[in-house]
C-alpha positions, 0 to 999 in steps of 0.5 A: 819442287817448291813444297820441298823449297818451302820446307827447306827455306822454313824458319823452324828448318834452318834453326834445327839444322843450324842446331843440329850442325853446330852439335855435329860440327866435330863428329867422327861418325856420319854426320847428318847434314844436307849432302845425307838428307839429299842421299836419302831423298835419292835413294827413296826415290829411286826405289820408288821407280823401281818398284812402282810406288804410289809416292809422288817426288815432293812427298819422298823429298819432304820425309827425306828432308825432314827425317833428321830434323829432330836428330838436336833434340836428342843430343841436346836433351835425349828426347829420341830423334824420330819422335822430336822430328816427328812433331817439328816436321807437323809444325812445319808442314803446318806452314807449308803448301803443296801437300794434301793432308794425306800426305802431310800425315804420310810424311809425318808417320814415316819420320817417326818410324824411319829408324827402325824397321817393323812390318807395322810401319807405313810403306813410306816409313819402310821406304825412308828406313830402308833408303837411310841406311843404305845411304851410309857408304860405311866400306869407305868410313875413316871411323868405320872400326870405331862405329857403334854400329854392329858389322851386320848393320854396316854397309859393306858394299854398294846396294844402290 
């Protein structure tokens, strides 16, 4: 998937992942490195075959690639990570071929919306959501007690 290749191999890429694992480099909770942006992109995919969605891989891969990449922002100055990603993965996209313009906004609507869920959200934004946080395997977490997140949030058990 070259499109995906461009994105990774992106100059504005690799320093908010530099950045990002540099803030996350003692973290206890999940971190947000590419073994989870990779666990999304999966997840994402999967469901897709499963349900028939209109998606091709490249698109699911480029959210899931991207879907985090403004998570150094909001440690380094509280700017919220969905919307600092989303801005930095248009810059990138900018760069990058492969993808219509159609799907370049796809992409970019669905990082600003994957950290919540809302029937408003785009299929692509609900897909990345939902694949996000049943890519946590929280049944297996050393810090799963002391996470903020609530037991209802939790994944207790493998959903995919």
């Amino acid at each position: 998937m070259p499109e995906v290749e461009a994105i990774r191999t992106h100059r504005l890429f690799a320093e908010w992942y530099g950045r990002l694992e540099a803030a996350e480099a003692d973290r206890e909770f999940c971190r947000h490195q590419m073994t989870h942006l990779l666990d999304v992109a999966r997840i994402a995919y999967i469901r897709v075959l499963e349900r028939g969605l209109p998606f091709r891989k490249e698109v699911v891969y480029a959210a899931a690639l991207l879907h985090d990449v403004g998570k150094a922002a909001q440690y380094e100055d509280g700017e919220p990570h969905e919307v600092a990603g989303a801005r930095i993965a248009q810059e990138i996209l900018l760069d990058v071929e492969g993808f219509d313009p159609r799907e370049k906004t796809m992409i970019v609507a669905a990082v600003a919306q994957h950290r919540r869920w809302s029937d408003a959200s785009t299929p692509l934004g609900k897909l990345l959501y939902e694949a996000d946080k049943a890519s946590r395997p929280c049944f297996v977490c050393s810090a799963r007690e002391a996470c903020a997140w609530s037991d209802e949030r939790k994944n207790m058990g493998i959903g995919i």
